[in-house]
N, CA, C and O atoms as a DFTB+ gen file, in Angstrom:
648 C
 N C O
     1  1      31.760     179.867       6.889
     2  2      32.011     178.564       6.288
     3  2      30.691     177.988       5.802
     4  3      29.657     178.293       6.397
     5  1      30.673     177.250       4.853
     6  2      29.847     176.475       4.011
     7  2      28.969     175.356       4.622
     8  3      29.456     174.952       5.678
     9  1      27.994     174.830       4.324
    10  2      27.655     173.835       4.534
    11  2      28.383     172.669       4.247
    12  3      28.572     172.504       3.042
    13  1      28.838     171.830       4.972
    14  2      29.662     170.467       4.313
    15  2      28.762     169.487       3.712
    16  3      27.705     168.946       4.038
    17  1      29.876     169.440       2.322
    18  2      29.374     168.134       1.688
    19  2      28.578     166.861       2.040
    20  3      28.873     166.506       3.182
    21  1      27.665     166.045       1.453
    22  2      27.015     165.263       2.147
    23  2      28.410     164.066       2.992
    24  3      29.492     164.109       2.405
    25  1      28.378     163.592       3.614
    26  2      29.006     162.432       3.962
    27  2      29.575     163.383       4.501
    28  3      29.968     163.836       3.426
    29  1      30.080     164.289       5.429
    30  2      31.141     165.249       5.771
    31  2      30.943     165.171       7.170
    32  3      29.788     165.064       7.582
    33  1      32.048     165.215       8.097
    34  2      31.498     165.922       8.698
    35  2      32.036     167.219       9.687
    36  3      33.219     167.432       9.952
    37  1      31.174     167.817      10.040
    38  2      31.305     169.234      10.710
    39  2      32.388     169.060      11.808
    40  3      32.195     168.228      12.694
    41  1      33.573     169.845      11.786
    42  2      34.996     170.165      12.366
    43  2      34.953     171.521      12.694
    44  3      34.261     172.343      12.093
    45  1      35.955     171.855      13.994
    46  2      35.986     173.216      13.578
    47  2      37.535     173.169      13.563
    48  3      38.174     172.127      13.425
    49  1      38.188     174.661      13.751
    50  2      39.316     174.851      13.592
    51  2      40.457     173.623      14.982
    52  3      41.418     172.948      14.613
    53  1      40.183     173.657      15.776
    54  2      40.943     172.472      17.043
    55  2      40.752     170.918      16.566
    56  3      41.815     170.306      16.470
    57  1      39.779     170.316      16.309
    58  2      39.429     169.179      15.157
    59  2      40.456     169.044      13.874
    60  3      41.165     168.093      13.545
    61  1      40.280     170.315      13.280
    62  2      41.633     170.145      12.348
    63  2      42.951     170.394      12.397
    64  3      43.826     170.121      11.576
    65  1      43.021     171.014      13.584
    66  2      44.787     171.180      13.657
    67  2      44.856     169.974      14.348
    68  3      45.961     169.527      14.041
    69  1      44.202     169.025      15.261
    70  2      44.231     167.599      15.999
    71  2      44.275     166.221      14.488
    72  3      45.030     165.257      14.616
    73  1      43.433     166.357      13.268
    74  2      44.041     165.974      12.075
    75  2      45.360     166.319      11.714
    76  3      46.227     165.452      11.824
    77  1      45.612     167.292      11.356
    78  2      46.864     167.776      10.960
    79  2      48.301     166.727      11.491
    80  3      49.151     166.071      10.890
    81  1      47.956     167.049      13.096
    82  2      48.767     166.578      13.957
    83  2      48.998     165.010      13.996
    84  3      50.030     164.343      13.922
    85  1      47.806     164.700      14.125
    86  2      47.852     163.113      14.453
    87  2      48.073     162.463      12.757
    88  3      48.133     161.245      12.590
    89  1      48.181     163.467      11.541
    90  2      48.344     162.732       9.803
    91  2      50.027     162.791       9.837
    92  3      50.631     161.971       9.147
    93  1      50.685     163.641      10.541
    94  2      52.044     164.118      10.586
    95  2      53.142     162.974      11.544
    96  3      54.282     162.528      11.414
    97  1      51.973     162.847      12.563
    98  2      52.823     161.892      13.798
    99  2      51.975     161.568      14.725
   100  3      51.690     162.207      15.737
   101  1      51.398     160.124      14.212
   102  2      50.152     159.211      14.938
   103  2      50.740     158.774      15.990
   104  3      49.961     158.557      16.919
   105  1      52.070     158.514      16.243
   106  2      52.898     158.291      17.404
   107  2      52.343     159.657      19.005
   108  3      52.352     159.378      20.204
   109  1      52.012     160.784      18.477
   110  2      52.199     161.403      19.381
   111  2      50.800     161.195      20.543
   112  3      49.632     160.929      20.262
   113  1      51.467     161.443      21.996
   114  2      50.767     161.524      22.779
   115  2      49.203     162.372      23.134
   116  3      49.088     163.479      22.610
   117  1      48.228     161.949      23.857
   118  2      47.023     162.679      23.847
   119  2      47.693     164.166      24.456
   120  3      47.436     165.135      23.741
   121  1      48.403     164.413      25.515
   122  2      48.885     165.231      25.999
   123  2      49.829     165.802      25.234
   124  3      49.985     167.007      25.430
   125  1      50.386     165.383      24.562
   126  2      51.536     166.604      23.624
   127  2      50.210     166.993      22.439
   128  3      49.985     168.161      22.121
   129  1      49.549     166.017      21.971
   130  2      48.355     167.045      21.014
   131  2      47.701     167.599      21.606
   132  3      47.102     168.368      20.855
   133  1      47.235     167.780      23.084
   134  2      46.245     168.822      23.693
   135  2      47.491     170.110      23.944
   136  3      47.236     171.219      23.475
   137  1      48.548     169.942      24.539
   138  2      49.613     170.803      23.759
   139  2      49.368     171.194      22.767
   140  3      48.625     172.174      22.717
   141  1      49.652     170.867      22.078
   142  2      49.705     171.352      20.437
   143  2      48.504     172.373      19.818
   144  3      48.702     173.171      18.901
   145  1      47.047     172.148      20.612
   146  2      45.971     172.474      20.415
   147  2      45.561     173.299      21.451
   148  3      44.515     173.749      20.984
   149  1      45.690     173.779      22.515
   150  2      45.518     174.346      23.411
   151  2      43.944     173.495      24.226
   152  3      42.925     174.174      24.346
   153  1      43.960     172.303      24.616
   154  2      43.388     171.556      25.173
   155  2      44.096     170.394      26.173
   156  3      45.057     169.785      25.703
   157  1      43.791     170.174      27.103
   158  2      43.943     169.396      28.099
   159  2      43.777     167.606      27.856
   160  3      42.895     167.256      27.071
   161  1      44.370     166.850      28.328
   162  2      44.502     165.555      27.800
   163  2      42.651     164.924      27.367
   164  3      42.330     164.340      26.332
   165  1      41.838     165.253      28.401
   166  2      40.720     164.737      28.293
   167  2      39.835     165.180      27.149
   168  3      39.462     164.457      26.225
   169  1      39.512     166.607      27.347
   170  2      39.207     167.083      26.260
   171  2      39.725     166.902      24.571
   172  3      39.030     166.933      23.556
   173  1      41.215     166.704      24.720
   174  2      41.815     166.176      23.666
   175  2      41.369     164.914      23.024
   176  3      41.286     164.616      21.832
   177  1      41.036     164.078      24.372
   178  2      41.260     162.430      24.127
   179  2      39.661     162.198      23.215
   180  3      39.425     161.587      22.173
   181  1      38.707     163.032      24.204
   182  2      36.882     163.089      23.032
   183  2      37.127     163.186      22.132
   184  3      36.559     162.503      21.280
   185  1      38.039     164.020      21.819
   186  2      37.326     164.774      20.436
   187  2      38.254     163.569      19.332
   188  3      37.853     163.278      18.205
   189  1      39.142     163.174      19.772
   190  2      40.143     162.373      18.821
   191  2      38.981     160.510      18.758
   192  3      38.766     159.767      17.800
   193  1      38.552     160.412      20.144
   194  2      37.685     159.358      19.898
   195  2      36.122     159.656      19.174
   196  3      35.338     158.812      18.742
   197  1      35.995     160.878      19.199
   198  2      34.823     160.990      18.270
   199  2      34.898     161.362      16.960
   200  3      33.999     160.955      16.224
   201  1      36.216     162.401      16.253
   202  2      37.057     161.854      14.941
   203  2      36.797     159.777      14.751
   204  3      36.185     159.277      13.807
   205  1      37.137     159.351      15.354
   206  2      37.434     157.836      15.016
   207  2      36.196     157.244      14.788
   208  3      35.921     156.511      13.838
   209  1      35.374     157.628      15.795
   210  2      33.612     156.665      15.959
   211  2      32.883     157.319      14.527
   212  3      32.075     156.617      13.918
   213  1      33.232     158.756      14.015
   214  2      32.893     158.864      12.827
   215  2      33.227     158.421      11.283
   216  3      32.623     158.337      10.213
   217  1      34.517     158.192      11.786
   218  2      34.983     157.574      10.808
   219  2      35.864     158.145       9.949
   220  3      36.484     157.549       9.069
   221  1      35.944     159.867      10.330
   222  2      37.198     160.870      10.071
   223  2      38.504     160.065      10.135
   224  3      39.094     159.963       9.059
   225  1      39.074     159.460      11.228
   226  2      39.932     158.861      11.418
   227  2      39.700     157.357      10.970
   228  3      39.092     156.568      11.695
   229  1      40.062     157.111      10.106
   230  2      39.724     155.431       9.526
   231  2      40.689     154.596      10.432
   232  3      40.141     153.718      11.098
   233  1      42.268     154.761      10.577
   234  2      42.815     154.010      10.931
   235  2      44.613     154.534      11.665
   236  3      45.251     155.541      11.359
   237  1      44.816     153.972      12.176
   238  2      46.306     154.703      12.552
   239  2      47.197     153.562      12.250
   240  3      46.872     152.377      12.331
   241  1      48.339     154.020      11.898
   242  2      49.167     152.952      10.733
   243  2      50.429     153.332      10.832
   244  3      50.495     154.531      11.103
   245  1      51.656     152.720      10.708
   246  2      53.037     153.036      10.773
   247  2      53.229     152.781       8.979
   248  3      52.727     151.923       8.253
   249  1      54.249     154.016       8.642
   250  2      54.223     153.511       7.008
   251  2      55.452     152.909       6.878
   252  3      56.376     153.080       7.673
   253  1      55.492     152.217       5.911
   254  2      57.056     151.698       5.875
   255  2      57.127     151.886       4.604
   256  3      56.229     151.951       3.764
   257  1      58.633     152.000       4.476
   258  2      59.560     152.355       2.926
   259  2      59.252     151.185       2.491
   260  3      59.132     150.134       3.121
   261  1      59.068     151.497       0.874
   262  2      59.248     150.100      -0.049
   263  2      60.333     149.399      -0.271
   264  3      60.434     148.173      -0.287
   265  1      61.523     150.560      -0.523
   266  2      62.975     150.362      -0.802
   267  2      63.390     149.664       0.178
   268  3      64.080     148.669      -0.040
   269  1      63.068     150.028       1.395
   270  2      63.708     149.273       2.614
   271  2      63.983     148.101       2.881
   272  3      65.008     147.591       3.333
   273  1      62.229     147.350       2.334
   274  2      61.893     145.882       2.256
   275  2      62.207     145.502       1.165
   276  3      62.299     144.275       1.196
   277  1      62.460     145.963       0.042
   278  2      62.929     144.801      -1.101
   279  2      61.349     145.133      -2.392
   280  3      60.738     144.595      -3.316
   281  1      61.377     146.056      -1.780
   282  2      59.946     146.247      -2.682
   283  2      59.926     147.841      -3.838
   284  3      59.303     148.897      -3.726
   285  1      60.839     147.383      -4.812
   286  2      62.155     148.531      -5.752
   287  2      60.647     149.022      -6.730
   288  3      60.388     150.210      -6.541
   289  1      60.037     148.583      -7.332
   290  2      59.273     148.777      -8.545
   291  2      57.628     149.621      -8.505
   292  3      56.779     148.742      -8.658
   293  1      57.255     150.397      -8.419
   294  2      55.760     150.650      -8.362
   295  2      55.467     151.018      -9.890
   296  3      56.436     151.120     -10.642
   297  1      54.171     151.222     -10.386
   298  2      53.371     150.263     -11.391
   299  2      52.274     150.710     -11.679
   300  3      51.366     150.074     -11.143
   301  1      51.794     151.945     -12.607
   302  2      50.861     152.304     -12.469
   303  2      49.789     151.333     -13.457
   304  3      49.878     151.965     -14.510
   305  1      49.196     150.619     -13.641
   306  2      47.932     150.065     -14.525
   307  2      47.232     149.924     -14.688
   308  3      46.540     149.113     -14.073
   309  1      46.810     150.696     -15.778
   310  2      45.697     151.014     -16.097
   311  2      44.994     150.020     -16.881
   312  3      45.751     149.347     -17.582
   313  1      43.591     149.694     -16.975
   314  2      43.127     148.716     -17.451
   315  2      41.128     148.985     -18.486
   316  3      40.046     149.470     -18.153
   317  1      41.578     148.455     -19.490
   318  2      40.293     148.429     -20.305
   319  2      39.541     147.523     -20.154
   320  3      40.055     146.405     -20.116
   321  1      37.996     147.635     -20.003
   322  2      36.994     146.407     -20.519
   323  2      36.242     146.410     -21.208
   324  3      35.599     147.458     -21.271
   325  1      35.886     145.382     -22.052
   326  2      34.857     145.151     -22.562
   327  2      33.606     145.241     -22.443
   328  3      32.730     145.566     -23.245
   329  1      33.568     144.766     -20.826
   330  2      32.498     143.662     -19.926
   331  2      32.211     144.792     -18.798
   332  3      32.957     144.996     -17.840
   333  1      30.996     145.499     -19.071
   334  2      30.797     146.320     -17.699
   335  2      29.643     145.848     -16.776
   336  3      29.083     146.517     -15.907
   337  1      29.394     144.545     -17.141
   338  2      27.954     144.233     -16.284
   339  2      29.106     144.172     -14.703
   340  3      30.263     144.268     -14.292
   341  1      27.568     143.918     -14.314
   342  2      27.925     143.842     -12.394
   343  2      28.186     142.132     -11.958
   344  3      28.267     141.997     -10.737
   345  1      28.291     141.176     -12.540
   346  2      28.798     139.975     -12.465
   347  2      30.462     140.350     -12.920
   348  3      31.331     140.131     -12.076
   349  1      30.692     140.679     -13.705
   350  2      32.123     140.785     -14.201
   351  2      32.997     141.882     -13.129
   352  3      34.050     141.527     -12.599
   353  1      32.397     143.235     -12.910
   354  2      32.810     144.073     -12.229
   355  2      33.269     143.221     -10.529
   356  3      34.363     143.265      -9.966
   357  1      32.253     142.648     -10.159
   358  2      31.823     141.959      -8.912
   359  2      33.212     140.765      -8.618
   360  3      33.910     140.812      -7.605
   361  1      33.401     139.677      -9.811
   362  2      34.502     139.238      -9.951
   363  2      35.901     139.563      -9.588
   364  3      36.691     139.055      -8.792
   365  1      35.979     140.693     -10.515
   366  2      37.054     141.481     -11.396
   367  2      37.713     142.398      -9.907
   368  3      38.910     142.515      -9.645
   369  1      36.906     142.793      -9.337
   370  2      36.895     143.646      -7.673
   371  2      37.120     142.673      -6.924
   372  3      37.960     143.267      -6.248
   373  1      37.076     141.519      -6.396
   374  2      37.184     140.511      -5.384
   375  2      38.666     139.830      -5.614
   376  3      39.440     139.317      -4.806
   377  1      38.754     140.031      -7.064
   378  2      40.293     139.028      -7.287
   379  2      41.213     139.925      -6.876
   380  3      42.160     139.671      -6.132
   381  1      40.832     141.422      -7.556
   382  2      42.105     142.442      -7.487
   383  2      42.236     143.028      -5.867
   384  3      43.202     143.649      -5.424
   385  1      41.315     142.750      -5.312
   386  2      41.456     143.597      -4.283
   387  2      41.853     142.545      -3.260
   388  3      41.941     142.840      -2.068
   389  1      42.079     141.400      -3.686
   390  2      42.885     140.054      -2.715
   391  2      44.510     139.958      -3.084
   392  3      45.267     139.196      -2.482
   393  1      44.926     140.825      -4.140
   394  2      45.935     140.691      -4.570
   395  2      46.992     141.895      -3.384
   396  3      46.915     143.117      -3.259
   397  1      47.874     140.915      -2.716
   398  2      49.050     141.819      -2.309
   399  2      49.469     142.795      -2.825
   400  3      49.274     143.885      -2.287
   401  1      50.201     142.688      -4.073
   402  2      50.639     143.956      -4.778
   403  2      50.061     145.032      -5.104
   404  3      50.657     145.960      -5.651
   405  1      48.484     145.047      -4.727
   406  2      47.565     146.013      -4.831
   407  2      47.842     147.326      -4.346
   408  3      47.349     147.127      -3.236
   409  1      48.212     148.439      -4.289
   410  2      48.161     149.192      -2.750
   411  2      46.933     149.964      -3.134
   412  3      46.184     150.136      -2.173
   413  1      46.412     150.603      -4.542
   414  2      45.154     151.191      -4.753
   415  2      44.729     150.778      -5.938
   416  3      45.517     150.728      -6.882
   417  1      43.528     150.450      -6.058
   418  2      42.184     150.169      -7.080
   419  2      41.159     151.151      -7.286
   420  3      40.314     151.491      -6.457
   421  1      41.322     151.654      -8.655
   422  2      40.171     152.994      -8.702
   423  2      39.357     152.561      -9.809
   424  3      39.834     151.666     -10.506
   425  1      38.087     153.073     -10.144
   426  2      37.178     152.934     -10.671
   427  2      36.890     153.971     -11.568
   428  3      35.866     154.576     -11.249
   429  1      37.631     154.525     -12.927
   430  2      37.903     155.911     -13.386
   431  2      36.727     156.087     -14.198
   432  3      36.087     155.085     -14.517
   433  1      36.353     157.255     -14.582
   434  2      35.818     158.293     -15.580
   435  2      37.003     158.266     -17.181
   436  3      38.233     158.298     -17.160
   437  1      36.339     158.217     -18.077
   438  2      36.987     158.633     -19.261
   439  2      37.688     157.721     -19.836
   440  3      37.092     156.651     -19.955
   441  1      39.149     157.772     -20.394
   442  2      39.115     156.413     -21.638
   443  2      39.685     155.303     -20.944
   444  3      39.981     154.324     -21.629
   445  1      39.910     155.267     -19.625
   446  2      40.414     154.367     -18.919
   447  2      39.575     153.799     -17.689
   448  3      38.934     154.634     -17.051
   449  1      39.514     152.510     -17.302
   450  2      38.194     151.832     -16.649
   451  2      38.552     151.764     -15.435
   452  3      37.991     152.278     -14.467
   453  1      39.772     150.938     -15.464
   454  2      40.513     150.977     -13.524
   455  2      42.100     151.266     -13.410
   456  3      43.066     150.849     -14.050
   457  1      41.991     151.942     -12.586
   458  2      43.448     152.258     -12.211
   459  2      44.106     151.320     -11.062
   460  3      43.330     150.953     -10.179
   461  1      45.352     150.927     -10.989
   462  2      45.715     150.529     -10.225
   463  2      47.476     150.857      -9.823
   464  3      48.385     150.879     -10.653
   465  1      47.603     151.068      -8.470
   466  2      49.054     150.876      -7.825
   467  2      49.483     150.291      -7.535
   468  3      49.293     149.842      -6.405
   469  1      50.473     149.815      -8.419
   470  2      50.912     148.694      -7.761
   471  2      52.487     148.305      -7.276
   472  3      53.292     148.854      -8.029
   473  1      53.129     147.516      -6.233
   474  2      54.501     147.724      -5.770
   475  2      54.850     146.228      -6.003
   476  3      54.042     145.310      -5.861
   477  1      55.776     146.131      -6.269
   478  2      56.761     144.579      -6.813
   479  2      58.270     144.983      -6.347
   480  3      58.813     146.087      -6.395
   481  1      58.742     143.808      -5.908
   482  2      60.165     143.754      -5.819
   483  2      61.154     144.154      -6.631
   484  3      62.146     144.863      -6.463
   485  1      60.418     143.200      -8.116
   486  2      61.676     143.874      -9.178
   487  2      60.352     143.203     -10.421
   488  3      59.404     142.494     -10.083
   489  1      60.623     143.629     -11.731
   490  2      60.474     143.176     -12.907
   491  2      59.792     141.661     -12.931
   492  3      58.620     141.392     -13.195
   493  1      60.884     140.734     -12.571
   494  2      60.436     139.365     -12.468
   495  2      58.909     139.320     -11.465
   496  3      58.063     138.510     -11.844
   497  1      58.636     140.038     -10.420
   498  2      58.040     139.645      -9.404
   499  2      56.431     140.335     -10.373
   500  3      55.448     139.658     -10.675
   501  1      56.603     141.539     -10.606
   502  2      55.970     142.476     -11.794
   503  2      55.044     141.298     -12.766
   504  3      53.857     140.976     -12.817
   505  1      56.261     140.890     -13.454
   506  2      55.922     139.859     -14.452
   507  2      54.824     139.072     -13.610
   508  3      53.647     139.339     -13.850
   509  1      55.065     138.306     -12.830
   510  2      54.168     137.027     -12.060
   511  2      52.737     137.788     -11.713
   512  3      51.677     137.364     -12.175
   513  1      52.794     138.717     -11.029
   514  2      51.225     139.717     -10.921
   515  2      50.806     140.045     -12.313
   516  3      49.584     140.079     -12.458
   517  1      51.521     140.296     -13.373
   518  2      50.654     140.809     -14.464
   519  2      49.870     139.477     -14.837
   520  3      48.641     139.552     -14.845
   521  1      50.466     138.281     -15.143
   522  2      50.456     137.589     -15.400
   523  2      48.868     136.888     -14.854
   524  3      47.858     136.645     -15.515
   525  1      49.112     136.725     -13.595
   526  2      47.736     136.630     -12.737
   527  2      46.199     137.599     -13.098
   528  3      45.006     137.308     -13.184
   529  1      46.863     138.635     -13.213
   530  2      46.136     139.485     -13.039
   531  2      45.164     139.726     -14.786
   532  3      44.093     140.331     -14.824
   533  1      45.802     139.144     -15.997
   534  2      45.309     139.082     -16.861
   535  2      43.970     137.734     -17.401
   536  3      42.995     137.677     -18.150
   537  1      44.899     136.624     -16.239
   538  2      44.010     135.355     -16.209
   539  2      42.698     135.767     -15.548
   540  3      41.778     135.338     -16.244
   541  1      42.230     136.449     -14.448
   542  2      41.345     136.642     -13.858
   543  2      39.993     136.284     -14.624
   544  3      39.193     135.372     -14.419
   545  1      40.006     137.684     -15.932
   546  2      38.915     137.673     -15.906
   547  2      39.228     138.200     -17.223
   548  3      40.448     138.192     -17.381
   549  1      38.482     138.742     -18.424
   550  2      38.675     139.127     -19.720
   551  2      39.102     140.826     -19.807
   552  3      38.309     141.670     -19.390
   553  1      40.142     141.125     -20.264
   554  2      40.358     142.372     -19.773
   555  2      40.707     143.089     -21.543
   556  3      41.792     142.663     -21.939
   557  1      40.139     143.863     -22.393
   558  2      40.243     144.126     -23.138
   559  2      41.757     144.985     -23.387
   560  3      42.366     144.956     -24.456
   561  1      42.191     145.717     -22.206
   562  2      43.626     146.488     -22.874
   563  2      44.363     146.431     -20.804
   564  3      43.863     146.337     -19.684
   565  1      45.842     146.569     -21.445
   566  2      45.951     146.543     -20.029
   567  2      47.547     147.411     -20.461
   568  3      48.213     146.999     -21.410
   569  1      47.840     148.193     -19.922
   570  2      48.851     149.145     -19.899
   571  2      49.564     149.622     -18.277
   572  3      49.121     150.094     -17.229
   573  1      50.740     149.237     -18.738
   574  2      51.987     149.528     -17.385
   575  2      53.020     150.391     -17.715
   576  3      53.845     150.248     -18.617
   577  1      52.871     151.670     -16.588
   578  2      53.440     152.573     -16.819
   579  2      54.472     152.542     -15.170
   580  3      53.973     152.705     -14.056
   581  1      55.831     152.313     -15.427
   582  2      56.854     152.252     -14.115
   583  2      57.063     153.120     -13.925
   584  3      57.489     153.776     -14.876
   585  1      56.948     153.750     -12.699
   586  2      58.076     154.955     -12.104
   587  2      58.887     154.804     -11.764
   588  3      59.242     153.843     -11.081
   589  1      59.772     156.107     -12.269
   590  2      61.199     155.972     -12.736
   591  2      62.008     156.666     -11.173
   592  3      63.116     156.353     -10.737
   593  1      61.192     157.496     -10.682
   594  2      60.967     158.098      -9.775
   595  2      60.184     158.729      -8.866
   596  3      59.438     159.507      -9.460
   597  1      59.918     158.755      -7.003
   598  2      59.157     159.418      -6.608
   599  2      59.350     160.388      -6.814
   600  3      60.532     160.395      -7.160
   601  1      58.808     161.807      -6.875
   602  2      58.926     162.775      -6.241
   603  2      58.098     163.636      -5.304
   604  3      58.295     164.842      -5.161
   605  1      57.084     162.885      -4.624
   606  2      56.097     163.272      -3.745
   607  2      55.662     162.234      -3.355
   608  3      55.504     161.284      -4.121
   609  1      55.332     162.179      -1.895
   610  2      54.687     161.130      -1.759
   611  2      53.953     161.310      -0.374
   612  3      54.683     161.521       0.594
   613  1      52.885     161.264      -0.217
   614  2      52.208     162.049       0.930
   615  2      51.078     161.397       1.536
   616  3      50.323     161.048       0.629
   617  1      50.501     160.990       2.968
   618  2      49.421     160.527       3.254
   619  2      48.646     161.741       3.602
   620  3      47.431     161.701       3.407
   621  1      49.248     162.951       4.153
   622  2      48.150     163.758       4.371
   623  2      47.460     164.526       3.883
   624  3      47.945     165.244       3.009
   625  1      46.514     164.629       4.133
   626  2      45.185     164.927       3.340
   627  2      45.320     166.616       3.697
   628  3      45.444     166.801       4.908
   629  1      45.319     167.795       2.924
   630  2      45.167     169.070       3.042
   631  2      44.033     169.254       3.741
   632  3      43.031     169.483       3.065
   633  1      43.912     169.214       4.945
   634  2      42.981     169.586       5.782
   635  2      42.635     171.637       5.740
   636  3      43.262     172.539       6.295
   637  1      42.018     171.662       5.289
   638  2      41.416     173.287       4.856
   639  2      41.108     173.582       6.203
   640  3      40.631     172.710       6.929
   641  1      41.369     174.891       6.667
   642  2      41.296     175.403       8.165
   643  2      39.872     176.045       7.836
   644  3      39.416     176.297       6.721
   645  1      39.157     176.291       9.356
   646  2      37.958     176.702       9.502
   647  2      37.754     178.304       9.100
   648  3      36.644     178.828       9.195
C-alpha cells in the first residue's frame, strides 16, 4: 500500500471493516462490531475512539427520509458570479450556509461557480428559498435543475480495503 494522501490518515484492514460497519449501522454495539471484526469490546472501543479524535469519524447521525417529513422536492442549483473577490465570496458563504434548505454547498471548477442541494416541501416552498437566495447578494446566472427521481442515494463512503 501507498503512502496516504496528505490529510489522510493511516488505517489498516480492522479500521476499515470497523468504517464499513459503523457507515452501514451506527446503531450497532461496540461488542457486535468487535464481533464483526474479530476484536474484543475494548480493543474495539480504541480504535473507534481514535477514528473519532482524528476526525475519520466526523459525526454519528440517524438519517431520515425526506418524503416522510413533507420534504417532496430536491433541487440541484447551480449558480454564476460575477464577483469573485473574498468580501463577496465571504458574504455569499455565511448567508447560504445559514439557509435550512441547504443540505450541500460546493465550490466548483469549470463553467459553473457553486453548486448547491437543495430539499423543499413542494414548488411553493422552492419558490420562497429561490427567492431569498437571489436577494442575498449579486448573482450573475442561477439555474434549477429538479429531480424527477432518486435512484441512488448513499452516505457511505467506498472505503478501499488494505
Amino acid at each position: 500500500m501507498g503512502t496516504p494522501r496528505t490529510g489522510a490518515t493511516r488505517m489498516d484492514a480492522i479500521d476499515r471493516k470497523i468504517l464499513a460497519l459503523l457507515q452501514d449501522d451506527a446503531s450497532l454495539s461496540v461488542a457486535e462490531i468487535g464481533q464483526r471484526v474479530g476484536l474484543s469490546s475494548t480493543p474495539c472501543w480504541k480504535r473507534i475512539q481514535k477514528l473519532e479524535a482524528e476526525g475519520v469519524i466526523a459525526k454519528r447521525v440517524a438519517l431520515v427520509e425526506p418524503d416522510k417529513i413533507g420534504l417532496g422536492i430536491t433541487v440541484f442549483v447551480s449558480i454564476e458570479t460575477a464577483d469573485h473577490s473574498e468580501e463577496w465570496l465571504d458574504r455569499f458563504a455565511k448567508t447560504v450556509s445559514a439557509m435550512p434548505e441547504v443540505m450541500e454547498f460546493y465550490r466548483m471548477a469549470g463553467d459553473v461557480d457553486y453548486m448547491l442541494r437543495v430539499i423543499a416541501a413542494d414548488m411553493h416552498a422552492y419558490d420562497r428559498f429561490y427567492k431569498q437566495l437571489i436577494a442575498t447578494v449579486p448573482l450573475k446566472n442561477v439555474t434549477s435543475r429538479f429531480a424527477m427521481e432518486k435512484i441512488k442515494s448513499t452516505t457511505a463512503l467506498p472505503i478501499a480495503s488494505a
